[in-house]
N, CA and C atoms as a LAMMPS dump frame, in Angstrom:
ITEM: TIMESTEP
0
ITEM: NUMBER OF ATOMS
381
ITEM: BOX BOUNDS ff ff ff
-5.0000000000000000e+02 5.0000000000000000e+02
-5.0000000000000000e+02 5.0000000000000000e+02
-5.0000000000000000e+02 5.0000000000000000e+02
ITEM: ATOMS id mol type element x y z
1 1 1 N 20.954 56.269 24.312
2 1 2 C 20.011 55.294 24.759
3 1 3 C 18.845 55.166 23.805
4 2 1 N 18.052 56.115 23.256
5 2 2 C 17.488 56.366 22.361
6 2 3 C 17.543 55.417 21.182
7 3 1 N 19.18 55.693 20.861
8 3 2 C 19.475 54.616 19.655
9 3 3 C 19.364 53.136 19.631
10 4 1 N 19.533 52.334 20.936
11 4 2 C 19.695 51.237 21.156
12 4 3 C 18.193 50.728 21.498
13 5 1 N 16.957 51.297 22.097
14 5 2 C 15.485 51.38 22.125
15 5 3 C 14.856 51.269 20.764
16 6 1 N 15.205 52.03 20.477
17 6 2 C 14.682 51.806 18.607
18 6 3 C 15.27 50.775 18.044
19 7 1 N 16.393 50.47 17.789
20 7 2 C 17.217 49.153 17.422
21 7 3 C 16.314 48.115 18.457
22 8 1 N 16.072 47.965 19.003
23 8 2 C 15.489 46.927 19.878
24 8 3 C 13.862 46.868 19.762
25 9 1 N 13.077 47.978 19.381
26 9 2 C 12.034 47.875 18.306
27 9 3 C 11.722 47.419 17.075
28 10 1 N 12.768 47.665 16.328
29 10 2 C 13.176 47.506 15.178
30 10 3 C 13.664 45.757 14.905
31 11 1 N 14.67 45.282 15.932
32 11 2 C 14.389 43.821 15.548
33 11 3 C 13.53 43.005 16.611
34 12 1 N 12.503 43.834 17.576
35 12 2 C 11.898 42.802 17.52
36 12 3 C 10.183 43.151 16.231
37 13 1 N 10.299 43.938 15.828
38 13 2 C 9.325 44.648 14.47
39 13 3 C 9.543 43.205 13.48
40 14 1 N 11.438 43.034 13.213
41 14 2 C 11.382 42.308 12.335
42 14 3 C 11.187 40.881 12.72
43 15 1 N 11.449 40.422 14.046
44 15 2 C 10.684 38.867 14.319
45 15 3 C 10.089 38.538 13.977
46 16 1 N 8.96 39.285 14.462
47 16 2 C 7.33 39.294 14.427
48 16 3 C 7.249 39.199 12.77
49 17 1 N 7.635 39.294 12.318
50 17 2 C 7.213 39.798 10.692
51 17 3 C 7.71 38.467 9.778
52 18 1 N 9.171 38.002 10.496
53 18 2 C 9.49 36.472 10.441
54 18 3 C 8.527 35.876 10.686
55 19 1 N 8.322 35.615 12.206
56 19 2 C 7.334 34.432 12.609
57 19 3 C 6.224 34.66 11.806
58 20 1 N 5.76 35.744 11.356
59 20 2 C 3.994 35.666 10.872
60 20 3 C 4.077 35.068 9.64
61 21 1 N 5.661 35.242 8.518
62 21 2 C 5.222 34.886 7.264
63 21 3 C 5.872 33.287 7.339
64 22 1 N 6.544 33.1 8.41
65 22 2 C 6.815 31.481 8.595
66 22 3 C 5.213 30.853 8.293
67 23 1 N 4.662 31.341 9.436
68 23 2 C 3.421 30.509 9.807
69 23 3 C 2.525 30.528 8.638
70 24 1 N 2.646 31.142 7.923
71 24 2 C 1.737 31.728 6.769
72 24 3 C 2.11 30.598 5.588
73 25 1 N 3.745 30.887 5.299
74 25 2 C 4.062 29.706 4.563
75 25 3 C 3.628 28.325 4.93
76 26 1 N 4.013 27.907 6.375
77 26 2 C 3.385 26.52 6.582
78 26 3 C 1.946 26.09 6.128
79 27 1 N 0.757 27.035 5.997
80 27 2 C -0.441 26.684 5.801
81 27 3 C -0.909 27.374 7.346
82 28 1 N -0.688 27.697 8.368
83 28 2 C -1.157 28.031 9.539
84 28 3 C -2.096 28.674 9.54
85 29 1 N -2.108 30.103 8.322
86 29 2 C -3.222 30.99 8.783
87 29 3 C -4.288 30.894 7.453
88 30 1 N -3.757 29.568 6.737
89 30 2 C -4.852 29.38 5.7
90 30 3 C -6.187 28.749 6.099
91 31 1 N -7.17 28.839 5.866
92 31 2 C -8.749 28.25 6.454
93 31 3 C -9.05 26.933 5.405
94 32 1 N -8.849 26.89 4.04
95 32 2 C -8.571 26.212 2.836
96 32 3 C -8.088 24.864 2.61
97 33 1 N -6.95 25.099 3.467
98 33 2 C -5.464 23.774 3
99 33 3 C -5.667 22.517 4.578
100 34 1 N -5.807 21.334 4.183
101 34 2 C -5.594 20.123 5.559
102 34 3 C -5.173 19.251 4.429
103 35 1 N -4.214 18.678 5.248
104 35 2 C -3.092 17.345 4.717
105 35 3 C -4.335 16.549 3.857
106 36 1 N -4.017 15.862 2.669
107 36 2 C -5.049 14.201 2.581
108 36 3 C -6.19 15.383 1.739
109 37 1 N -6.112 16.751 1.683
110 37 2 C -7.974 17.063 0.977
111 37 3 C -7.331 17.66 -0.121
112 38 1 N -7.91 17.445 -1.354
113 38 2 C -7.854 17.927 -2.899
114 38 3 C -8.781 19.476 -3.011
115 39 1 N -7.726 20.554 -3.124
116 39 2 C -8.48 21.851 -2.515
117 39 3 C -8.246 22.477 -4.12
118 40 1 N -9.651 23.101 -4.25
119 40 2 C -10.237 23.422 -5.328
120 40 3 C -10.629 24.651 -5.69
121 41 1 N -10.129 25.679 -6.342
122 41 2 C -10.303 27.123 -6.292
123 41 3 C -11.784 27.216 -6.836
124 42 1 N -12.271 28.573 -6.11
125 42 2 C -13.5 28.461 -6.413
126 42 3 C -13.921 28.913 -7.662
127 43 1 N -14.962 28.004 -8.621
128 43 2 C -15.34 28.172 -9.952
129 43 3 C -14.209 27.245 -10.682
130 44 1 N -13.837 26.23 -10.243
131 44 2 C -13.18 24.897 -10.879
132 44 3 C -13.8 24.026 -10.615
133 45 1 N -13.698 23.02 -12.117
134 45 2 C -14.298 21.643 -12.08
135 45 3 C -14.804 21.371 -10.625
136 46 1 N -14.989 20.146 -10.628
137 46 2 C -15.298 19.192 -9.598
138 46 3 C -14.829 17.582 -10.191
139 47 1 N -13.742 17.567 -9.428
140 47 2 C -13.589 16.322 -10.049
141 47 3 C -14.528 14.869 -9.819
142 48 1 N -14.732 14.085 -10.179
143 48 2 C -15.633 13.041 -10.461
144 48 3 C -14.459 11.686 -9.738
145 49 1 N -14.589 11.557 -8.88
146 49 2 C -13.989 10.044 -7.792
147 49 3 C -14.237 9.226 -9.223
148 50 1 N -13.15 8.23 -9.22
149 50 2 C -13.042 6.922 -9.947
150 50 3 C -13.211 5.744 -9.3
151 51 1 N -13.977 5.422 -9.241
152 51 2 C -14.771 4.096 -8.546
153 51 3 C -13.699 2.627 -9.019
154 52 1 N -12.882 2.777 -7.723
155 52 2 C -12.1 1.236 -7.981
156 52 3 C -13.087 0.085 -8.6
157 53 1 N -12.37 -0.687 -9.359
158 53 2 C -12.714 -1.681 -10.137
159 53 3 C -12.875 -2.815 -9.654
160 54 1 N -14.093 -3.617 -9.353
161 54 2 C -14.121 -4.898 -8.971
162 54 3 C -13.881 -5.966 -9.909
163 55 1 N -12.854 -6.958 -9.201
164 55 2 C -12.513 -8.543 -10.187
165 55 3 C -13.84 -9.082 -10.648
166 56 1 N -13.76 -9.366 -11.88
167 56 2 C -15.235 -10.179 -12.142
168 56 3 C -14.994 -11.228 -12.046
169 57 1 N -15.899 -12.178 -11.245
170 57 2 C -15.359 -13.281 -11.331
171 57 3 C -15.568 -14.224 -12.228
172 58 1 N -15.641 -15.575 -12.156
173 58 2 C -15.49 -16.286 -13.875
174 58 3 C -17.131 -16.484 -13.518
175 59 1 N -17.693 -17.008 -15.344
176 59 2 C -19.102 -16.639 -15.339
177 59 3 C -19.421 -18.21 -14.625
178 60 1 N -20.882 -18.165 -13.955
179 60 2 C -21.491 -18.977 -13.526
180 60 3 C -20.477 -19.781 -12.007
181 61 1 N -19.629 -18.749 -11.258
182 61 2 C -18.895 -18.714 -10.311
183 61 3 C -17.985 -20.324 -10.44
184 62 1 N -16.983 -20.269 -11.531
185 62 2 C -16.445 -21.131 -11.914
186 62 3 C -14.948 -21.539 -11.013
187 63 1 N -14.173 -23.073 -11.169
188 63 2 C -12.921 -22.768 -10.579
189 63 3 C -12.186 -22.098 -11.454
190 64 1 N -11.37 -21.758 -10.915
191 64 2 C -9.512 -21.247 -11.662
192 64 3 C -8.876 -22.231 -10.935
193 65 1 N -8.31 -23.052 -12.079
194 65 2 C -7.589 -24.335 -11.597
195 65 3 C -6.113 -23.207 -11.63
196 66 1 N -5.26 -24.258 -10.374
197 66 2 C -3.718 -23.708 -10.042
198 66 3 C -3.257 -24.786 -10.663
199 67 1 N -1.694 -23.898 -11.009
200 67 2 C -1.273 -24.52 -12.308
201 67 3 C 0.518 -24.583 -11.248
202 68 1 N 0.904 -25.734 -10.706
203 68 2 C 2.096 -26.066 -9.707
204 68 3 C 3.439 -26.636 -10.459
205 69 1 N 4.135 -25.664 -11.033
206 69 2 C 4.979 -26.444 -11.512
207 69 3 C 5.751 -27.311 -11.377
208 70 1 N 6.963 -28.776 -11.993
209 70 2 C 6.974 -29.244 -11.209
210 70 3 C 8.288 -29.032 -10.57
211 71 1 N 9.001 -28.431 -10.731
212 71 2 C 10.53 -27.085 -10.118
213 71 3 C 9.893 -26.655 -8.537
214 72 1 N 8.583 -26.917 -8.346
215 72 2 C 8.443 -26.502 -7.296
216 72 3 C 7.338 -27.035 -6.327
217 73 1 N 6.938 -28.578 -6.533
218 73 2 C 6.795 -29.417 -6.132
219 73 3 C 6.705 -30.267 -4.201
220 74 1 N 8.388 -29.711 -4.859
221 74 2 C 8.923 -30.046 -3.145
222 74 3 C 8.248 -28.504 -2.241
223 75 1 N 7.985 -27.468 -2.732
224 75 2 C 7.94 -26.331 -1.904
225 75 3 C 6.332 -26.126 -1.379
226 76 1 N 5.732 -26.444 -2.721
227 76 2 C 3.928 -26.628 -2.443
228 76 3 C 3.475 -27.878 -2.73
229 77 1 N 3.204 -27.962 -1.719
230 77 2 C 2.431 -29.349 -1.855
231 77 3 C 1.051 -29.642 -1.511
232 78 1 N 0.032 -30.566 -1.264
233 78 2 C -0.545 -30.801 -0.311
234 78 3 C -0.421 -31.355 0.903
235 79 1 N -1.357 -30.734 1.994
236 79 2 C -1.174 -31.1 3.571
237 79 3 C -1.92 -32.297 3.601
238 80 1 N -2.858 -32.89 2.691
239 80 2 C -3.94 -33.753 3.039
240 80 3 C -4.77 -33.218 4.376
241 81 1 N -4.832 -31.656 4.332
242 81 2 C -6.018 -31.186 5.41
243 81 3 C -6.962 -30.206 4.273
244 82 1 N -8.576 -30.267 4.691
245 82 2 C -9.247 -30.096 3.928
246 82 3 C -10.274 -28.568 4.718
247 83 1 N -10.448 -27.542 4.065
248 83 2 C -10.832 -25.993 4.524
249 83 3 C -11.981 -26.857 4.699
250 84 1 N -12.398 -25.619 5.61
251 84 2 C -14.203 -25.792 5.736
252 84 3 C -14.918 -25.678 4.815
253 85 1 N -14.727 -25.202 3.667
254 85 2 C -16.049 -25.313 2.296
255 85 3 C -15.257 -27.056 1.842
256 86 1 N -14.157 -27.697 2.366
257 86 2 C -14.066 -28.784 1.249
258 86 3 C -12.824 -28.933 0.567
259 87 1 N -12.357 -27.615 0.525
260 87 2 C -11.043 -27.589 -0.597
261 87 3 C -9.752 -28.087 0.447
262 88 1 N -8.989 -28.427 -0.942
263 88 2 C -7.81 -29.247 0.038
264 88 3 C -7.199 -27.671 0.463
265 89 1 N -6.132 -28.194 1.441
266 89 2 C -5.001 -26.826 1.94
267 89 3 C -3.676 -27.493 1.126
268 90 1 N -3.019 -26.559 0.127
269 90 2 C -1.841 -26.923 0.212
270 90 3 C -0.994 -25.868 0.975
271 91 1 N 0.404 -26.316 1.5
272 91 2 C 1.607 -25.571 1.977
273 91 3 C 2.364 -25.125 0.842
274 92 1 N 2.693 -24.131 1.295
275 92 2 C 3.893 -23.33 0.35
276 92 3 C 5.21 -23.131 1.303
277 93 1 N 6.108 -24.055 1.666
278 93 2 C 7.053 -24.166 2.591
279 93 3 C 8.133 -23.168 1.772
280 94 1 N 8.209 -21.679 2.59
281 94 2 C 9.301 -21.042 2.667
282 94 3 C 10.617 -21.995 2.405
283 95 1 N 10.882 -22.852 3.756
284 95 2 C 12.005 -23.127 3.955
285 95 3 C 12.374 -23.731 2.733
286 96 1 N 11.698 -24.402 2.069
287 96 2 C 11.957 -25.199 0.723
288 96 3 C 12.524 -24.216 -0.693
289 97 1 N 12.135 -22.756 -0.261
290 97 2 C 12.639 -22.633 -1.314
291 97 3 C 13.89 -21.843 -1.45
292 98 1 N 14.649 -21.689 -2.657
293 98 2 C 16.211 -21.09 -2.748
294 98 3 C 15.91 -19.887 -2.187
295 99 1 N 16.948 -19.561 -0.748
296 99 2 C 16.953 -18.432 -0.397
297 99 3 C 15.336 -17.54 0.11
298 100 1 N 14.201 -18.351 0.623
299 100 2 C 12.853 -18.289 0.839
300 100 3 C 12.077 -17.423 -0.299
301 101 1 N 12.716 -17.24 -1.705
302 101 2 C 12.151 -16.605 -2.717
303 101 3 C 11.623 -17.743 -3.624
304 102 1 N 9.972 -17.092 -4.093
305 102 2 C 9.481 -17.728 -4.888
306 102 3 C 9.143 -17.148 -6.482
307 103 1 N 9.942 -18.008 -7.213
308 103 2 C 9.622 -17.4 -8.45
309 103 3 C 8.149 -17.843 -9.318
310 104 1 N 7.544 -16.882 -9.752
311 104 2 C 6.148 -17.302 -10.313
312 104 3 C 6.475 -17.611 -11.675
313 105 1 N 7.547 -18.047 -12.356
314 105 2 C 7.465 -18.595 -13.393
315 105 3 C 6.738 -19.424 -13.786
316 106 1 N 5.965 -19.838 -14.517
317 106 2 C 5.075 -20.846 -14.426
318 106 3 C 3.867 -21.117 -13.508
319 107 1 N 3.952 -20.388 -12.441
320 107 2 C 2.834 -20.682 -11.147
321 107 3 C 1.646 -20.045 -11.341
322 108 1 N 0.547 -20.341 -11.087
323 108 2 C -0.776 -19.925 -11.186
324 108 3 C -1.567 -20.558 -9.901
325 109 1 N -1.969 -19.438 -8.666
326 109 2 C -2.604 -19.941 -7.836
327 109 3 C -3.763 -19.536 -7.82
328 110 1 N -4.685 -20.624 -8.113
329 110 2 C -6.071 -20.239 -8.464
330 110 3 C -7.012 -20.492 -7.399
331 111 1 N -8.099 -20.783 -7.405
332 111 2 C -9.18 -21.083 -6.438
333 111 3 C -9.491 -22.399 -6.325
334 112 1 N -9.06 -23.197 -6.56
335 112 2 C -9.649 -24.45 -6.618
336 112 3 C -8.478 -25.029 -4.939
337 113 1 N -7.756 -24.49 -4.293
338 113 2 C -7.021 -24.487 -3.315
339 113 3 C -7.179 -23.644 -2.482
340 114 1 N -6.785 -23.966 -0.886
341 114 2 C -6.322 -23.234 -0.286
342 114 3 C -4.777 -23.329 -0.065
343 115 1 N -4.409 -22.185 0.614
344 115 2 C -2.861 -22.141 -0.018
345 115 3 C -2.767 -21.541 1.666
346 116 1 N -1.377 -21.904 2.39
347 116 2 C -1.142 -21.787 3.559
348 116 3 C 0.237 -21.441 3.587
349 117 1 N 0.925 -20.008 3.823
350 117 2 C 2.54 -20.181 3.651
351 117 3 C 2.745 -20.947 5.398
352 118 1 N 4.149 -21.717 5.305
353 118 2 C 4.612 -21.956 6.381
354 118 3 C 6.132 -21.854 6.458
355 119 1 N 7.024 -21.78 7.368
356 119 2 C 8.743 -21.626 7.066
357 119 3 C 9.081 -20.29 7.207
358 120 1 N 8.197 -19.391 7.206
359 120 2 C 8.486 -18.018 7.202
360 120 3 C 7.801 -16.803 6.713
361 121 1 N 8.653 -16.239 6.475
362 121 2 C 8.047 -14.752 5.47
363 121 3 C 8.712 -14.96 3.844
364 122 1 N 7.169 -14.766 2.93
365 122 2 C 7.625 -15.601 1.666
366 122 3 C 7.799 -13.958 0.826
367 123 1 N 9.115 -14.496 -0.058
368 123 2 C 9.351 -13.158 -1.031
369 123 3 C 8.963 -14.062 -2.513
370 124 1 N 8.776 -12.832 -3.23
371 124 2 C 8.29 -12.997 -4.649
372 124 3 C 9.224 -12.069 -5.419
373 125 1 N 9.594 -12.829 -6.38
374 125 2 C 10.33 -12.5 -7.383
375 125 3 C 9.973 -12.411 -8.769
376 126 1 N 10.379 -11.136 -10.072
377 126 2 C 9.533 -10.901 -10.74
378 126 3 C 9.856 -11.768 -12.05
379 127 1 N 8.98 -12.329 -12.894
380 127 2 C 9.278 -13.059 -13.604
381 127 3 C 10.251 -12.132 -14.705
């Protein structure tokens, strides 16, 4: 009986010794490590954040004329309806185009429009 008490110490000795270095591996009993944080041993740099880049826009807040090729004509057009600052709306009719993909060959949609998809969900294809 003796023998089978100790054997029964013995693996539950080694459970315990499982579960602790499981949890250990996961990060559980670290104070240090959370998902999403850049963790930094102590007496290393500090890294310096890179400040996303803002679009400049053109000088003296200029248009960017859109450039409609004419392959695609039938697909954007104008609505003859006009945004609240003024600018016309054109449509970009999904349904119009091959297979609802639009190729930007040639296309340039600038600011001098508003642009409205309609027909669906529009895919883009790479030049």
């Amino acid at each position: 009986m003796s023998y089978q008490s100790g054997m029964k110490q013995f693996l539950l000795a080694f459970v315990a010794v499982g579960m602790v270095s499981s949890l250990t591996a996961c990060g559980g009993s670290s104070s240090n490590v959370s998902p999403g944080v850049i963790v930094i041993p102590p007496g290393g740099p500090t890294p310096t954040p890179t400040p996303t880049p803002t679009p400049t826009p053109p000088p003296g807040g200029g248009t960017i004329p859109s450039i409609i090729p004419s392959s695609l004509s039938d697909a954007i057009f104008d609505s003859g309806e006009k945004a609240p600052g003024g600018k016309p709306i054109y449509i970009i009719d999904v349904a119009a185009l091959p297979g609802g993909t639009l190729n930007p060959a040639g296309l340039r949609l600038g600011n001098d429009f508003v642009f409205r998809i309609d027909g669906g969900a529009l895919r883009v294809t790479q030049n």
